[in-house]
C-alpha atoms as one frame of an Amber mdcrd trajectory, in Angstrom:
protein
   0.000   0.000   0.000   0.983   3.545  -1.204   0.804   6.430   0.919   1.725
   9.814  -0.790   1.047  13.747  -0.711   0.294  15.267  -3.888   2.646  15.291
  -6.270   5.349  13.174  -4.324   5.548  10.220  -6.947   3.666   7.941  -6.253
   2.296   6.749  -9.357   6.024   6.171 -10.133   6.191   3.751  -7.506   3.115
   2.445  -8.393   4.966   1.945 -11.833   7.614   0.124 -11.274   6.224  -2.085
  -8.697   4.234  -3.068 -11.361   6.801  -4.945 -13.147   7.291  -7.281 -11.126
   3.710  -9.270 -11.669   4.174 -10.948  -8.255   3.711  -7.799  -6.202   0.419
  -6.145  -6.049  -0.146  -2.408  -5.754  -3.430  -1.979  -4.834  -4.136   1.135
  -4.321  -2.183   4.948  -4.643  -3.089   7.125  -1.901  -3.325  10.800  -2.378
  -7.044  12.217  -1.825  -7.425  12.327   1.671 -11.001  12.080   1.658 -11.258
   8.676   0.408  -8.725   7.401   2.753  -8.636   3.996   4.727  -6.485   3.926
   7.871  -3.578   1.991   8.046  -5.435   0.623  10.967  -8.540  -0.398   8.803
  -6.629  -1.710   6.386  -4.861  -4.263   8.942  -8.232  -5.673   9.500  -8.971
  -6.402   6.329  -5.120  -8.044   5.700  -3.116  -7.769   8.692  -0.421  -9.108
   6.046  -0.539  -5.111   4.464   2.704  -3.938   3.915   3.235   0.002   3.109
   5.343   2.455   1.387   5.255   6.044   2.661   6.406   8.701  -0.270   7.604
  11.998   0.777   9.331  14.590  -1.708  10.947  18.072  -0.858   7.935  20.822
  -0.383   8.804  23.126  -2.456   8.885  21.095  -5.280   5.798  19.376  -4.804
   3.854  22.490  -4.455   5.251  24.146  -7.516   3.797  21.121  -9.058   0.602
  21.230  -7.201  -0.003  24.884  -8.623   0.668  23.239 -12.416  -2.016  20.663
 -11.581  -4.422  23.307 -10.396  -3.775  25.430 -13.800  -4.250  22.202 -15.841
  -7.087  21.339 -14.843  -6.178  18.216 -15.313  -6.698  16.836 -11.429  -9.983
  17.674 -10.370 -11.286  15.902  -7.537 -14.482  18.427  -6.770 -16.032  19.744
  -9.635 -18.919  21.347  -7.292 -17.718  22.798  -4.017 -20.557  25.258  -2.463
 -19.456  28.439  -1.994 -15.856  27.454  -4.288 -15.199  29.823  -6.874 -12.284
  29.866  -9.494 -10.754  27.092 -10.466 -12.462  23.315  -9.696 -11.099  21.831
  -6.626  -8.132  19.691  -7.292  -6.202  17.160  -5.403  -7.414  16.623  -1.533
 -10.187  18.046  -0.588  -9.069  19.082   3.288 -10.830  19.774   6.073 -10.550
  23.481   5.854 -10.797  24.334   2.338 -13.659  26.817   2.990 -10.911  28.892
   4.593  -8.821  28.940   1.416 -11.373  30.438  -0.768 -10.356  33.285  -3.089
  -6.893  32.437  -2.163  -3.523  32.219  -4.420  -2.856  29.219  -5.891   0.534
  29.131  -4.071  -1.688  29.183  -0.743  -3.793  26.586  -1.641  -1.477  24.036
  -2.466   0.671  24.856   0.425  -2.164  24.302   3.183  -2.500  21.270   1.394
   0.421  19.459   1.178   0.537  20.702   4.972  -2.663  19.045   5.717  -1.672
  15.845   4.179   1.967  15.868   5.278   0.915  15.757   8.618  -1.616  12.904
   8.038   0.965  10.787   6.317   3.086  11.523   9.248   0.844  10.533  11.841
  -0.369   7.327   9.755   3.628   6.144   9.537   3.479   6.228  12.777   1.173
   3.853  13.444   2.114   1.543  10.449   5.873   1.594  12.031   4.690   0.019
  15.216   5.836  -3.152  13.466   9.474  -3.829  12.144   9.021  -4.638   8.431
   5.259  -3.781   7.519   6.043  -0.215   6.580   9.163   1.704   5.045   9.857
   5.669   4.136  11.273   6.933   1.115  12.043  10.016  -1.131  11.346  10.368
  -4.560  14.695  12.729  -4.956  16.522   9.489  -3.394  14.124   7.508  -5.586
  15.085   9.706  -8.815  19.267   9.919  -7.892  19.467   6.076  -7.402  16.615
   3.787  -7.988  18.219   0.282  -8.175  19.959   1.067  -4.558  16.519   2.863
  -2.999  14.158   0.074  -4.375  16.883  -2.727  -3.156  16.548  -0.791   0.608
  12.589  -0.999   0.639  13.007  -4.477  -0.682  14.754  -5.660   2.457  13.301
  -3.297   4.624   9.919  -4.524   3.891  10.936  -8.415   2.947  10.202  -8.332
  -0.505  11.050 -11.148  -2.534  11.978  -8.237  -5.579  13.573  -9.755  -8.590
  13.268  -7.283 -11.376  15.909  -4.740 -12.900  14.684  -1.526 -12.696  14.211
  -0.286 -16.457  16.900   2.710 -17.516  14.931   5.307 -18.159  12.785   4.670
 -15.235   8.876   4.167 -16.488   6.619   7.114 -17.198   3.823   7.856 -14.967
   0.640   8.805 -16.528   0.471  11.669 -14.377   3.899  13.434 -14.922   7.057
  13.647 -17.015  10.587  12.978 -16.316  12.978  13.902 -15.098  11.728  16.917
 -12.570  14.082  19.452 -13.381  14.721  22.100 -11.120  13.689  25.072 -13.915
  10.484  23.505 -13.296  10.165  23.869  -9.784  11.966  27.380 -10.081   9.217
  28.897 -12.545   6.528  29.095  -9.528   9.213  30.775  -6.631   7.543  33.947
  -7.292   4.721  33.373  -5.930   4.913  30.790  -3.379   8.099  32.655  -1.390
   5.865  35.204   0.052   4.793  32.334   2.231   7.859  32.178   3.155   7.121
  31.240   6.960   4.621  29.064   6.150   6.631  27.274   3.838   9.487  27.285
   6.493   7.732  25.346   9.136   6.553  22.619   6.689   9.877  22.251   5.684
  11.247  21.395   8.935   8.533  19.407   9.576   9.577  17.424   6.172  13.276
  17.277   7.032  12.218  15.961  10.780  10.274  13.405   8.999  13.061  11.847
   6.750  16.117  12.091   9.265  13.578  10.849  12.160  13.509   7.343   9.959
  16.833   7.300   8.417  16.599   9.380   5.134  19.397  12.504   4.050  18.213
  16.057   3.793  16.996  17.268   0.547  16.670  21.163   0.816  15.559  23.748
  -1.165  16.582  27.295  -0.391  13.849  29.652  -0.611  15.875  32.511  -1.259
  17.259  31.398  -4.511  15.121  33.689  -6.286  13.702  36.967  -4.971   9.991
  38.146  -5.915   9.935  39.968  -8.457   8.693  43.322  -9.512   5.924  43.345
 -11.969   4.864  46.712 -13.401   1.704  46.686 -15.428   1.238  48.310 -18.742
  -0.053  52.110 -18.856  -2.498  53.497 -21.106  -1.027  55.193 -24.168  -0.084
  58.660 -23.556   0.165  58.812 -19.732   3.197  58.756 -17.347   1.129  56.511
 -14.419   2.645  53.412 -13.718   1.774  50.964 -11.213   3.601  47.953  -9.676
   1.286  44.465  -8.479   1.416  41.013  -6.659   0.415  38.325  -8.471  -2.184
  37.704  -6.034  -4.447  40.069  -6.944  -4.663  39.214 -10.412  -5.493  35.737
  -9.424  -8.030  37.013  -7.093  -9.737  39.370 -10.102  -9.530  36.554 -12.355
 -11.232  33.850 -10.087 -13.441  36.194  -8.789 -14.229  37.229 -12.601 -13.886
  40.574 -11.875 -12.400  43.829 -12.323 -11.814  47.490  -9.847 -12.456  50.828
 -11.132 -10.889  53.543  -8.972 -11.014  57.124  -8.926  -7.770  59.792  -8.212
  -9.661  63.293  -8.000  -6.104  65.194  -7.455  -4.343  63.789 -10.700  -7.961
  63.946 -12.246  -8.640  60.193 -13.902 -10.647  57.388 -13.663  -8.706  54.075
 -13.667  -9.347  50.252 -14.613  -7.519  47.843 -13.331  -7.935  44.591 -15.499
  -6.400  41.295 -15.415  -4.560  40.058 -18.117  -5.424  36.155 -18.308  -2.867
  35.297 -20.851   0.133  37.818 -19.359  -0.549  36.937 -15.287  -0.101  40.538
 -15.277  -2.558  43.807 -14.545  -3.708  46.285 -17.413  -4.380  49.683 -16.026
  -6.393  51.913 -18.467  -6.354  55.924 -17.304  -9.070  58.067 -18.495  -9.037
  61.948 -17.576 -12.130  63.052 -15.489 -12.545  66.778 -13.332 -12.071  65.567
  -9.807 -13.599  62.414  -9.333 -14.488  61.237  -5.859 -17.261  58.955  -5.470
 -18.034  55.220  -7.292 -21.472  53.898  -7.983 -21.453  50.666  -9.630 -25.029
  48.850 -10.116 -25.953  46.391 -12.750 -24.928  47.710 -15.832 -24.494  51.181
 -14.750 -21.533  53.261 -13.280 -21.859  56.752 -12.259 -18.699  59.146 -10.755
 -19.310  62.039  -8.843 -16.710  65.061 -10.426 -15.679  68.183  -9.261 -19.183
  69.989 -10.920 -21.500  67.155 -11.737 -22.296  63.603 -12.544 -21.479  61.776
 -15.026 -23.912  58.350 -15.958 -22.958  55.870 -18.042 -24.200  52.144 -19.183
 -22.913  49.208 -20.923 -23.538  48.504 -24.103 -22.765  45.645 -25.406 -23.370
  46.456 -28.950 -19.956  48.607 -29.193 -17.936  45.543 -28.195 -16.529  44.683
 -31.371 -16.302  48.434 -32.790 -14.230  50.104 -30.344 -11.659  47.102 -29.248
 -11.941  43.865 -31.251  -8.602  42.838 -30.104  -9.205  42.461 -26.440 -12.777
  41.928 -26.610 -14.200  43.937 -23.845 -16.961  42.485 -21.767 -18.388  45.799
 -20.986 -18.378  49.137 -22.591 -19.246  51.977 -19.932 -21.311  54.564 -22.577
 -22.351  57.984 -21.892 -25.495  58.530 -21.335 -26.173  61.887 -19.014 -24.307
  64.760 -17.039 -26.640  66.130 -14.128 -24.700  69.306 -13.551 -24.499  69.712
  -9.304 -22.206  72.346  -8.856 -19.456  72.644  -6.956 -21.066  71.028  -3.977
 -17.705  68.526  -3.329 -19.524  65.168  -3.479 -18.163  61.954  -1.696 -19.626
  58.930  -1.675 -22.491  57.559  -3.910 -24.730  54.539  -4.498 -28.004  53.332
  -5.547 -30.382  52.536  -3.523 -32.877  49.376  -4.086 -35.115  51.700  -6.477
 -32.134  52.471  -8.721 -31.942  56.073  -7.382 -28.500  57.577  -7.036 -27.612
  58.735  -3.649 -24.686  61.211  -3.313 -22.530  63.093  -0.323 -23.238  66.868
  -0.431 -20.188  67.065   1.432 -19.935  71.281   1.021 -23.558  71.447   2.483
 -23.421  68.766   5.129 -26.328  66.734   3.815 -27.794  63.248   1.864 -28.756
  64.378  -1.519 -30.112  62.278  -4.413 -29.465  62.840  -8.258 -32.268  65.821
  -9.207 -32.980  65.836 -13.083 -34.328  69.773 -12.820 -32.291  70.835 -10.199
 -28.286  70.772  -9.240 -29.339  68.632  -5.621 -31.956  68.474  -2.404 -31.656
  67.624   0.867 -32.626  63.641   1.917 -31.030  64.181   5.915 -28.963  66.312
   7.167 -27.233  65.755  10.949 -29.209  67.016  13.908 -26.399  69.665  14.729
 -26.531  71.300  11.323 -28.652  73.823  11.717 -29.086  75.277   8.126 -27.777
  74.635   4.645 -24.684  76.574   3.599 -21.221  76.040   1.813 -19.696  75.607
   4.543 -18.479  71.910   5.017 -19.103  72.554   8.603 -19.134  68.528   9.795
 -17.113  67.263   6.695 -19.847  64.195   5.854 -17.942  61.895   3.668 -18.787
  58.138   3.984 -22.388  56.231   3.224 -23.207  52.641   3.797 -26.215  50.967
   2.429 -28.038  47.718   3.805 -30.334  45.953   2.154 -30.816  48.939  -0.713
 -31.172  51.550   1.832 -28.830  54.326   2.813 -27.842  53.295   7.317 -24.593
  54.443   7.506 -22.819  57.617   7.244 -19.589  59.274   8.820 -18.292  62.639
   9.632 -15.444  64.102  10.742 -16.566  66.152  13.502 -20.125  67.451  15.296
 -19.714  70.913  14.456 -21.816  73.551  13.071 -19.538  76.103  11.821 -17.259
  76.473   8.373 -14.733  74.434   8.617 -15.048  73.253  12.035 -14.339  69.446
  11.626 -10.670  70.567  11.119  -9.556  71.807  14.924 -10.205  68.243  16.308
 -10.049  65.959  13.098  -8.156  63.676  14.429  -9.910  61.756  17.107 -13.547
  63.522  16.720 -15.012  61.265  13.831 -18.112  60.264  13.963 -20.226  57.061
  12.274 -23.911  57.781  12.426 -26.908  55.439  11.624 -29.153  58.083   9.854
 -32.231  56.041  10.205 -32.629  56.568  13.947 -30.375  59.538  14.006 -28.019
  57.794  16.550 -23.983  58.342  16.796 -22.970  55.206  17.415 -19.310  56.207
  17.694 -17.781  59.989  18.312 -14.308  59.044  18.625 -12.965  57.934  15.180
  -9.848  59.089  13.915 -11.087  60.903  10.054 -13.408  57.615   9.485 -14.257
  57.166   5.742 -15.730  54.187   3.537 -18.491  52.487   6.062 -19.936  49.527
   4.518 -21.848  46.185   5.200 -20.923  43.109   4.870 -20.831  39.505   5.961
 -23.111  41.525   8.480 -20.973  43.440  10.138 -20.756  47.259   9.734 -16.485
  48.200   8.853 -15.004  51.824   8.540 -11.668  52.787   7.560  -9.997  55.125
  10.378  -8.068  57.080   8.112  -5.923  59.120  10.556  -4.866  55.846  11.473
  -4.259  54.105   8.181  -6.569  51.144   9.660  -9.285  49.178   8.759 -11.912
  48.106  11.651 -14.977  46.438  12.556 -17.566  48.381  14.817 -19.812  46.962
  17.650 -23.342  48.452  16.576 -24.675  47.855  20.570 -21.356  49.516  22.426
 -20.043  51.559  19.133 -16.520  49.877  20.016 -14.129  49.481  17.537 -11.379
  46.140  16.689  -8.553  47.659  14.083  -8.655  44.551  12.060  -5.166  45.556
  10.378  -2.814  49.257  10.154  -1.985  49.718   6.339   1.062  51.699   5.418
  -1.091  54.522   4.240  -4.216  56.978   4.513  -7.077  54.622   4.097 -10.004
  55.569   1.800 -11.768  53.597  -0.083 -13.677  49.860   0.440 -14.891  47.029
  -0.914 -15.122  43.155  -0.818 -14.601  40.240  -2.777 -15.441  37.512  -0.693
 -13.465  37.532   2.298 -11.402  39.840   0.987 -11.263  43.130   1.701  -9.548
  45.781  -0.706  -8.727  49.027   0.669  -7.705  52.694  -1.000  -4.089  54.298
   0.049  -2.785  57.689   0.017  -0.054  59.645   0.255  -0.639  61.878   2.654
   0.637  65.438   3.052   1.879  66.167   6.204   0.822  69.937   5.909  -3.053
  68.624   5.606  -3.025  65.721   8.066  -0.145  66.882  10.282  -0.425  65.457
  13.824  -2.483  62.435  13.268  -1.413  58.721  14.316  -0.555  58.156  10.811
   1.747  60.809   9.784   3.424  60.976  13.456   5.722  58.141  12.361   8.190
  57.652  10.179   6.997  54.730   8.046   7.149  55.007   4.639   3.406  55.450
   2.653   2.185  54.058  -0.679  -0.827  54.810  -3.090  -2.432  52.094  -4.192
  -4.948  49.105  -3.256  -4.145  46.746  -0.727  -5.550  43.269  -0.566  -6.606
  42.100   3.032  -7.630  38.754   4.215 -10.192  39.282   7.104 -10.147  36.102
   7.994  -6.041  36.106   8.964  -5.817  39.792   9.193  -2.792  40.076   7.336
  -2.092  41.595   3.584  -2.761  39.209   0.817  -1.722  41.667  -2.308  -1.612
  45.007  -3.610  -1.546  47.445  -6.855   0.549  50.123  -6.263   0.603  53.609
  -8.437   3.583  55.831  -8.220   4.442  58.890  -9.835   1.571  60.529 -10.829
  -0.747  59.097  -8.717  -0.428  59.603  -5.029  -4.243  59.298  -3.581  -6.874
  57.488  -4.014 -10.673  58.447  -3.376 -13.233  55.385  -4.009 -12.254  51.778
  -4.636 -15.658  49.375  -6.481 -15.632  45.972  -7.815 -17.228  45.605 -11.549
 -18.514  42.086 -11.021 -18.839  39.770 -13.846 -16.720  41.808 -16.037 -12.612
  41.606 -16.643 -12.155  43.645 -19.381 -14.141  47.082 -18.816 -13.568  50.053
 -21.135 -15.173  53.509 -20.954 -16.447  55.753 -24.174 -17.785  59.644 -23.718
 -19.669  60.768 -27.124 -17.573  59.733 -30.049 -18.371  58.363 -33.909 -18.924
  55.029 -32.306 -21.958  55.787 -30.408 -23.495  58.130 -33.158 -25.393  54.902
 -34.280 -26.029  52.783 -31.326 -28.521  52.616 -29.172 -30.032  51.643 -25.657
 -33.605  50.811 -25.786 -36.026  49.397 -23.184 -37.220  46.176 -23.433 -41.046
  47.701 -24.637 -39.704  49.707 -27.302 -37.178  47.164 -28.555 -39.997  44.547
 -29.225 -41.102  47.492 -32.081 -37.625  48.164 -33.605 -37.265  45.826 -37.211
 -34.897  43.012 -36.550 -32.467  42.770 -39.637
């Protein structure tokens, strides 16, 4: 009997056991759900002999991650709640935890997983001299007569067959495993690098605990390297990524837009299937601030007015036939607001657009006749006026209704947020008018989800979690930046960075230290609270004002009024049943 993580070569062994007809290999253990015990299998034959496989880690991972890209090793097609690619290899006990992560990830947790159960089933197969031996496919690969004549007397194997020069093929893999091979995957599984450490060492303790050499591999053989994604044509922005977050937009099937009001564009971030690599497409907008991102419309809140637009999918092939776009943001309206410094936006469950009237302290909707009204206001604002007395930036929605907003301060005078803006933030729930919290250090970005209500504590380059009953706050992770800007994908949460300037945001937690600061958007696992990725802008760029995911679409573009739209149109279903089909 074969026991075996992924990937450790066993179906080699199974191979050339095979040639001699007198020996039977049952069975090739690898998918750890279907496994017998090596105690159940001594009461069915208590004659069972077995062969534990182990290979170096880092090698059988970096093989692992081919498998998963293949395709070719599927073990799950269907997995509730799995997206990306099907399930592969063992299915472990805590795959839900893995979801949305790297590839890399994944096939380290398991090869952990099943590491450890090989381990512990050695164990109690060794409780017997001669019914089970260890051995190594490296030691396996660099002398197979001698390592096949030591399990042979080791186990008490009558073996009487010349091992075959080259050694057979496995249906599952080629030989021999070159090292390029293994090396082609470093860059992304050595920023596990801790991870990876520990299941190394509990490898090595596992071959020179039952009389095997040391087969290393030295994880900093290759450094990580930089990978800067293609601007559009005609700008000086570039931008520098993990590889993890174009695996994340591509399982996810998914793409960000982002908005940089102080350099003045609008900016997809795509993922570039074929490349590994992100796209970033730049178009020039006045000011924009706030995202609103709703079925097939997007709408972005500028310096003097909204702009509206909606896919349509008819321009696909007229504008880009090379890349194919799976969504082509038209223009369809500019409701002119003034210079009323919107935030935040989104619509609510009726499709109307709710905006941030940040200079007037106030909830406004999108007004067809008129530049904006007044939804709520806070309690303490006593009267309209230009005055960005309480600076009201953020707004949460649950279940299609605007809850949550925050402010930076209670006050009701011009300006007034500023003398205490760094610890006098407020979140508000503007259905029953309460302040759940008056303490937040410049909060931006509430939102909901997974039902719980998070805020970004900007002074403090943190994201957190807050107690609706008590108002308390749990920093769920510091960023090395001024956060603004949220949204999910799954469990993952990805969060806007600025560059601040010290003369603006002097004396807050954030700029008090001397850490260095990025611009950019950083992935977070809230599960493990630590970073799982980032894109980073530089030159140009150095804040960021919204962050939203374009679900269901990895290859966005946006068109104002050109010769391509001059002849397409968007019609509602009613009046397209009348139009003449061709």
């Amino acid at each position: 009997m074969l026991f075996a993580p992924p990937r450790s070569g066993a179906s080699l062994y199974k191979k050339i056991l095979e040639l001699d007809t007198r020996l039977q290999s049952e069975e090739v253990i690898w998918d750890y759900s279907k496994i017998i015990s090596v105690n159940d299998y001594l009461k069915l034959d208590p004659k069972t002999k077995f062969i534990f496989i182990t290979r170096n880690p880092i090698s059988a991972i970096s093989s692992m991650i081919d498998g998963w890209r293949s395709q070719k090793y599927i073990t799950h097609p269907e997995l509730d709640g799995w997206w990306g690619e099907k399930w592969s290899f063992a299915l472990i006990d805590n795959w839900k935890e893995l979801v949305g992560k790297p590839l890399a990830a994944i096939a380290t947790t398991q090869f952990e997983s099943i590491l450890q159960l090989v381990i512990n089933e050695f164990k109690i197969a060794n409780r017997k001299v001669g019914r089970a031996v260890l051995s190594s496919l490296e030691d396996l690969l660099k002398d197979p007569d001698g390592e096949f004549g030591r399990i042979s007397t080791t186990l008490d194997l009558d073996w009487n067959s010349e091992l075959p020069n080259p050694l057979p093929t496995p249906t599952n893999t080629s030989l021999p495993l070159g090292t390029e091979k293994v090396r082609k995957n470093l860059s992304e599984i050595i920023s596990l690098n801790e991870q990876l450490k520990n299941i190394q060492k509990l490898e090595s303790d596992f071959r020179t605990n039952n009389g095997l050499k040391q087969n290393v591999f030295k994880l900093d053989s290759q450094k990580l390297k930089k990978e800067v994604s293609q601007p559009s044509s005609g700008t000086a922005f570039q931008s520098s990524h993990t590889k993890s977050i174009v695996e994340l937009l591509l399982k996810s099937n998914s793409s960000l837009v982002v908005s940089t009001y102080k350099s003045g564009h609008l900016i997809f971030v795509r993922p570039d299937k074929e490349k590994s690599v992100l796209n970033t497409s730049f178009r020039k907008i006045y000011r924009p601030m706030g995202l609103a991102v709703g079925g097939s419309r997007l709408s972005v809140g500028t310096g003097d007015s909204i702009i509206n637009y909606t896919n349509q999918p008819g321009l696909k092939a007229k504008i880009d036939p090379e890349n194919n776009p799976d969504k082509v943001y038209a223009l369809r309206s500019i409701t002119q607001t003034g210079d009323v410094a919107i935030h935040e936006m989104g619509y609510d469950k009726n499709g109307e657009l709710w905006f941030v009237n940040t200079k007037f302290s106030c909830l406004s909707k999108q007004q067809l006749n008129f530049s904006f009204n007044c939804e709520w206001k806070p309690d303490w604002i006593t009267e309209l006026a230009a005055e960005d007395r309480c600076h009201l930036n953020g707004l949460a929605f649950v279940n299609g209704e605007p809850k949550f907003v925050t402010a930076l301060g209670q006050t009701n005078n011009a300006g007034g947020w500023r003398e205490n803006k760094g610890s006098g933030g407020l979140l508000i729930d503007i259905q029953s008018n309460k302040i759940i919290n008056s303490s937040l250090s410049m909060p931006h970005s509430p939102r909901w989800h997974q039902e719980k209500l998070w805020v970004l504590e900007s002074g403090k380059g943190s994201l957190a979690t807050v107690d609706l009953t008590t108002g308390a706050t749990e920093t769920i992770i510091e960023l090395p930046g001024f956060t603004r800007g949220l949204t999910f994908i799954g469990p993952f949460a990805l969060v806007g960075l600025s560059q601040v300037r010290e003369t603006i945001f002097k004396e807050l937690p954030l700029t008090n230290g001397s850490k260095e600061r990025y611009c950019g958007v950083w992935i977070v696992d809230t599960r493990s609270k630590t970073i799982a990725g980032f894109i980073k802008f530089e030159g140009a760029v150095q804040e960021i004002f919204d962050v939203q995911v374009l679900p269901n679409t990895k290859w966005p573009m946006i068109l104002d009024n050109g010769p391509e739209t001059l002849n397409s149109f968007v019609l509602d279903d009613d009046t397209l049943k009348l139009v003449r089909k061709k």
